[in-house]
C-alpha positions in Angstrom: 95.8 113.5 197.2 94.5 111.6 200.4 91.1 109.8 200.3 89.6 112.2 202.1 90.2 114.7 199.9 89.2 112.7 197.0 85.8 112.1 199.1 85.1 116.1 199.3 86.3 116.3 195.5 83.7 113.5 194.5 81.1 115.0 196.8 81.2 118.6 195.5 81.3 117.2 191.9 77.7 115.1 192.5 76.7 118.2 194.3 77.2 120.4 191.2 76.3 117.8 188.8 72.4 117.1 190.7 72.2 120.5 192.1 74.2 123.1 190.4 74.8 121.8 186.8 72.9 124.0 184.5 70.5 122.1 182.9 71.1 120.6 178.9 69.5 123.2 176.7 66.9 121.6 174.5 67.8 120.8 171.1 66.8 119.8 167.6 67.5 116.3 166.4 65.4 116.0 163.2 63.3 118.4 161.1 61.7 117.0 157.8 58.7 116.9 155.8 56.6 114.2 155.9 57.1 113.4 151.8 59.9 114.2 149.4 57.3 114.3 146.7 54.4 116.7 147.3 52.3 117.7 143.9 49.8 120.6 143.6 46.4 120.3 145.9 49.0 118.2 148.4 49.5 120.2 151.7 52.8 120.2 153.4 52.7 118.7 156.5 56.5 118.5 159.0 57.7 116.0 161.7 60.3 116.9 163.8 62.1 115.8 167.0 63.6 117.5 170.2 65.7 116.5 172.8 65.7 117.6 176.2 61.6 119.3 175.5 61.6 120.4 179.1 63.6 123.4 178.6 61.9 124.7 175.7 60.1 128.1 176.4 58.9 128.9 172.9 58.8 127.2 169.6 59.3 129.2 166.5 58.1 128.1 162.8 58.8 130.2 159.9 58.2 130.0 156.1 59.4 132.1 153.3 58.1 130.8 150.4 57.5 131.4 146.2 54.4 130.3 144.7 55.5 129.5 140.5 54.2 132.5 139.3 56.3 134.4 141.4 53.9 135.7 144.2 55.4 135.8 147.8 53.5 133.7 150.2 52.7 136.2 153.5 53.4 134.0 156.6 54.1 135.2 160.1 56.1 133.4 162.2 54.1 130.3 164.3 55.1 130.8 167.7 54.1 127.7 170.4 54.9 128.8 174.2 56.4 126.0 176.0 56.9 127.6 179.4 53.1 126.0 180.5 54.1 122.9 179.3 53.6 121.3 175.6 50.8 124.0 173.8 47.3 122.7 173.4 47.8 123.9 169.4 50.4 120.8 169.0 48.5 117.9 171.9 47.1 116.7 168.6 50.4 116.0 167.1 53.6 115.7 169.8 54.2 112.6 172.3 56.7 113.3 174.7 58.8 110.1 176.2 61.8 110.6 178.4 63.4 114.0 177.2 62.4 113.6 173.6 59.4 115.6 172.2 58.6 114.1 168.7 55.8 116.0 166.5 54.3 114.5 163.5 51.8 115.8 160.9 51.9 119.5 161.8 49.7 121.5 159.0 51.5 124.5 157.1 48.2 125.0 155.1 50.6 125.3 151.8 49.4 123.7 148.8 50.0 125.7 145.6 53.2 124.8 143.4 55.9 126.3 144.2 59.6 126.4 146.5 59.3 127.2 150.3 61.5 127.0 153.0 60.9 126.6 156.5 62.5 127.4 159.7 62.7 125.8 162.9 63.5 127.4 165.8 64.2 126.4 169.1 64.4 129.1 172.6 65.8 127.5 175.9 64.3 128.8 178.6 66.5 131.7 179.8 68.2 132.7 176.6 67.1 135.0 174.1 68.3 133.5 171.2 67.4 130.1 169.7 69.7 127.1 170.9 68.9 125.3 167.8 67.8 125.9 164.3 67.0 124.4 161.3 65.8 125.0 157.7 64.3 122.9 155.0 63.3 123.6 151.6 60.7 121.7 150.0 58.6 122.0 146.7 55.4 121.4 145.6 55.6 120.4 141.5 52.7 121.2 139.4 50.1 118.4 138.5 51.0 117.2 135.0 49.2 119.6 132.4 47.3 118.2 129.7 48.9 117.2 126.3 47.5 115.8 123.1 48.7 112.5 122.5 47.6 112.4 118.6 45.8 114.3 116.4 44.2 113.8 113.1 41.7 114.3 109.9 39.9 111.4 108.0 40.9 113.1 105.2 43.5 115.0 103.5 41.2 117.0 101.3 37.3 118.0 101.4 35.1 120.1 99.3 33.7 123.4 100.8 30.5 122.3 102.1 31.8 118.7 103.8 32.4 117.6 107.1 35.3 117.2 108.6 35.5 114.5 110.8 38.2 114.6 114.0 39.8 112.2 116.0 42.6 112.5 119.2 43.6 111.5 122.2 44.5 113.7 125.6 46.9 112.7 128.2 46.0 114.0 131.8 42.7 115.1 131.3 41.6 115.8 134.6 43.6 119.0 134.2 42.5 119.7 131.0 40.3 122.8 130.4 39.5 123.4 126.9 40.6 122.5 123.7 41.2 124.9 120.4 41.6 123.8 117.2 43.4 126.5 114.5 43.4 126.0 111.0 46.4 128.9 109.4 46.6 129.1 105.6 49.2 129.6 103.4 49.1 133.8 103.5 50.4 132.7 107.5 46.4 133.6 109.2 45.8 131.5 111.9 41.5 131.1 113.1 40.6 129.3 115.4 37.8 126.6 114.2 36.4 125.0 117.2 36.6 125.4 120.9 35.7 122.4 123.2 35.1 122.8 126.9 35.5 120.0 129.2 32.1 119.6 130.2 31.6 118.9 126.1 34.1 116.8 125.5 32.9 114.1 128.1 28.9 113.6 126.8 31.3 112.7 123.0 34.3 111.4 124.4 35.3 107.9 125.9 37.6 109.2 129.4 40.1 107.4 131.6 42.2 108.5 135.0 44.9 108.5 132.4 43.3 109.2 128.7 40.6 111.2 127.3 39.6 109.6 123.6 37.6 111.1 121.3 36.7 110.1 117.7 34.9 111.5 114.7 34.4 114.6 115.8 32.9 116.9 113.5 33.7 120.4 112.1 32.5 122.8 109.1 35.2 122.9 106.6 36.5 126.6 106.6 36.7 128.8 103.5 38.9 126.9 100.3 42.6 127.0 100.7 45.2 125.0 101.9 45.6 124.8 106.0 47.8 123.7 109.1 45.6 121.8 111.1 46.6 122.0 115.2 44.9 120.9 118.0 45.8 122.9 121.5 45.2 121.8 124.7 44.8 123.8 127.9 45.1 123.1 131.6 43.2 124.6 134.8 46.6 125.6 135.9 46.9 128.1 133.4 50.2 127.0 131.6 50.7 127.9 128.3 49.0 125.2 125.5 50.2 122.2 124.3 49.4 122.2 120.8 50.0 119.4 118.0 50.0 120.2 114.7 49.4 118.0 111.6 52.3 117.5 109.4 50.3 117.1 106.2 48.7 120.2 104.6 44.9 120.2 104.3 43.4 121.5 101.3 39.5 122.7 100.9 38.3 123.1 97.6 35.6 125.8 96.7 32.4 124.1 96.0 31.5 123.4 92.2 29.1 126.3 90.7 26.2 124.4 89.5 22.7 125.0 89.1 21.1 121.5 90.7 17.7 122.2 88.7 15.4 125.1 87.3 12.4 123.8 86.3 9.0 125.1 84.6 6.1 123.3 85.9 8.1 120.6 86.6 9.6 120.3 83.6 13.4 120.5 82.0 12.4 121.0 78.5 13.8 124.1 76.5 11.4 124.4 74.7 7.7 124.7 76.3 4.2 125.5 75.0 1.4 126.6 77.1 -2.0 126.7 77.2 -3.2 130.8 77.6 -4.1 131.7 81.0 -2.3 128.3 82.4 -0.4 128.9 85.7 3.4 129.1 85.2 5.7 128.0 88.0 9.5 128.5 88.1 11.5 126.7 90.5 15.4 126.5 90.8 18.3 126.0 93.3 22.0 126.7 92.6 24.9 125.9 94.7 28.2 127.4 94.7 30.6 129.6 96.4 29.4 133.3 96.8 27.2 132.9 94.2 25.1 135.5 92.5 21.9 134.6 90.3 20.5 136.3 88.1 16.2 135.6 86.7 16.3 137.2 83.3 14.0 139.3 82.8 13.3 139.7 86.6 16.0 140.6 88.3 18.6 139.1 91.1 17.0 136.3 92.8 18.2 134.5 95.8 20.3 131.0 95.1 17.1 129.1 96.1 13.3 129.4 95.4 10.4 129.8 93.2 8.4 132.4 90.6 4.1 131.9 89.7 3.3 133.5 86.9 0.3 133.1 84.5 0.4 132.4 81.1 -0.3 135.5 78.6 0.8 138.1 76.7 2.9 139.5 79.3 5.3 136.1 79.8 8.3 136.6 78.2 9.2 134.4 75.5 12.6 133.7 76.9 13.2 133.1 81.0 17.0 132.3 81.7 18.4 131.9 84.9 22.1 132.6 85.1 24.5 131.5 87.8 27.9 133.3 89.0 30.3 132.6 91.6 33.3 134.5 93.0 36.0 133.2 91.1 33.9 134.4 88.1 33.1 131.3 86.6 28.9 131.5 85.5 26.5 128.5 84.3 23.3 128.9 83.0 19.8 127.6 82.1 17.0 128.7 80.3 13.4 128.3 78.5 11.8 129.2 75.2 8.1 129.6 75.7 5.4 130.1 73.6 1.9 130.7 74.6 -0.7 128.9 72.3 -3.2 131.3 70.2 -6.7 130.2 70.4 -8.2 128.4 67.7 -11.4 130.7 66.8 -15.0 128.7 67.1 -17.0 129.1 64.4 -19.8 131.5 63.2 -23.1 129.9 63.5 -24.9 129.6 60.1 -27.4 132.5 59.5 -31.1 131.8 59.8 -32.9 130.9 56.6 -36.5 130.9 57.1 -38.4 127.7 55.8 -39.7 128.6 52.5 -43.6 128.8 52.7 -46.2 126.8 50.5 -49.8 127.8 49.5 -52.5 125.2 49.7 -54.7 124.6 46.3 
C-alpha cells in the first residue's frame, strides 16, 4: 500500500472514530452497600459507580426483599431519567468527574430484619434493554434479644406465708419487654407468679447499655409444694422467651396450724371466776392453711376477732375455741367459767321498843 493510500486509510479511520464511532455505552463499575453489617432500626443505604454517565437515559433500582417473619416487602421499581441530565432526586448524592458518575448514600428506606436484594439497572440511551446490571443481597440481623444471665432464690425452702426474695441479671435490656416468672409443681402445672414490665424493673433495678441488675426482689410464696422456679425474658421484637430455670427444687411448706392467742379479758387462765354482771370479752387469732374455727357454743367464727358478753346465767360454763386446717390437723383452746353467787346481806334486826318505866 502507497502512502497515500495509507493517508486516506488513517483519515477515514479518525473520521469514523471522532465522528461516526458509536459512542461507549454507559456501564456499571461498582454496586455495594454502604456496610456489610446492618442491624435492625439501621437503614440500608447503596453507593455505586458508572462509567461513561453521559449515555444513560434511565436508571433503574429494584428490591425484592423478605422481612424475618416472612412478609414480602412491596417495592416498585425506582426509576431516575437521565436523558435531562443527572435527576434532581440523586443532586444530593452523585458527583460526576470525567465520564464517571459516582453516587453515595442513596436511601432504600429498609430497616426491619430481614434478606433483600437489590437490582441495578442501567439503559443506554437508544436501547431498550439495560447495558448493565447488577444485584446484591444484603441483610439486616435482628438486635440481640434479651436473655437472663442468672437467676436465683435466697432460699431453698420457705414457709407458706414468707417472702421470697429474687435476684438476676439481664443481658441486652434495651430490648427487653417484660419479664415472667413460672413456678410448675411436681403434678407438671406451670403458673405464672409475677410479671415485670420494663418501666418496673428500672425504678428497682440498677441498668447498664449492656446489663440490667436486679436484687432482692420480692414475691408471695405460692401454695405448699415443691416447684421449678424459671425466670423468662421477653424482647420488643417478639421472639420467643428466653427463660432460665433453677436447677434446684423449691419447696413451700403449709403454714403451722396454731392458735397465736384466745384470751378472756385478757387473760390465759383455764380456769376463770367472774364477778355477776361483769363484762366478758373473748379475743382470739389463729393462723394456718385454710383454716376453719369453730366458738363453741357459738358457732363458726372467722380466724380473727372478738366476742362481748356479760356475765350471768346465760354464759356458758365452758367456751372452747377449736381450730382446723385442710390437711385435717385441729388444735384447740378453751375456758372453764364460773360466775360468783352473791353473798346475801343481812336481815336487819327487828324493832324492839324501849321498855317503858312509871314514875313514883
Amino acid at each position: 500500500m502507497c502512502i497515500r493510500d495509507r493517508s486516506i486509510v488513517g483519515i477515514a479511520f479518525l473520521i469514523w472514530f471522532f465522528f461516526l464511532k458509536p459512542p461507549s455505552p454507559a456501564q456499571l463499575v461498582a454496586f455495594s452497600p454502604d456496610s456489610i453489617n446492618y442491624i435492625q432500626g439501621d437503614e440500608i443505604r447503596l453507593d455505586w459507580q458508572v462509567s461513561n454517565f453521559q449515555q444513560i437515559s434511565k436508571l433503574e433500582i429494584d428490591n425484592q426483599g423478605q422481612t424475618n417473619n416472612q412478609s414480602q416487602i412491596p417495592s416498585a421499581p425506582q426509576i431516575f431519567d437521565f436523558r435531562k441530565g443527572i435527576p434532581n432526586k440523586l443532586n444530593n448524592i452523585c458527583q460526576a468527574q470525567l465520564k464517571y458518575l459516582t453516587c453515595s448514600n442513596y436511601d432504600t428506606g429498609v430497616t426491619q430484619p430481614g434478606s433483600y436484594t437489590f437490582t441495578l439497572k442501567l439503559y443506554t440511551q437508544g436501547q431498550n434493554k439495560p447495558s448493565s446490571t447488577e444485584s446484591i443481597t444484603v441483610k439486616i440481623n435482628e438486635k440481640p434479644a434479651a436473655r437472663v444471665g442468672s437467676f436465683q432464690l435466697d432460699k431453698s425452702q420457705y414457709t407458706s406465708g414468707d417472702t421470697i426474695l429474687l435476684s438476676w441479671t439481664i443481658q441486652n435490656p434495651d430490648q427487653l419487654a417484660q419479664l415472667k416468672i413460672t413456678g410448675k409443681s411436681d403434678s407438671g402445672s406451670e403458673n405464672v407468679l409475677a410479671t415485670y414490665t420494663n418501666d418496673q424493673l428500672k425504678k428497682s433495678c440498677q441498668l447498664t447499655s449492656q446489663l440490667l441488675t436486679c436484687t432482692k426482689i420480692s414475691l408471695k410464696t405460692p401454695e405448699p409444694g415443691k416447684y421449678t422456679f424459671a425466670l423468662q425474658a421477653f424482647s420488643q421484637s417478639g421472639q420467643p422467651p428466653n427463660s432460665y430455670q433453677i436447677e434446684s427444687t423449691i419447696n413451700i411448706l403449709p403454714k403451722p396450724l396454731q392458735i397465736v392467742f384466745f384470751t378472756l379479758n385478757g387473760s390465759q387462765e383455764p380456769n376463770i371466776v367472774l364477778q355477776p354482771n361483769e363484762p366478758v370479752v373473748l379475743q382470739w387469732e389463729v393462723e394456718g392453711e385454710d383454716i376453719s374455727v369453730q366458738l363453741t357454743p357459738f358457732g363458726t367464727v372467722a380466724s380473727e376477732g372478738s366476742l362481748n358478753l356479760v356475765a350471768n346465767e346465760a354464759l356458758p360454763n365452758t367456751i372452747q375455741l377449736t381450730a382446723t386446717d385442710k390437711f385435717g390437723h385441729s388444735n384447740s383452746k378453751g375456758f372453764s367459767v364460773k360466775v360468783s353467787t352473791p353473798t346475801p346481806l343481812p336481815s336487819p334486826a327487828p324493832f324492839m321498843p324501849l321498855p317503858r318505866f312509871n314514875r313514883f
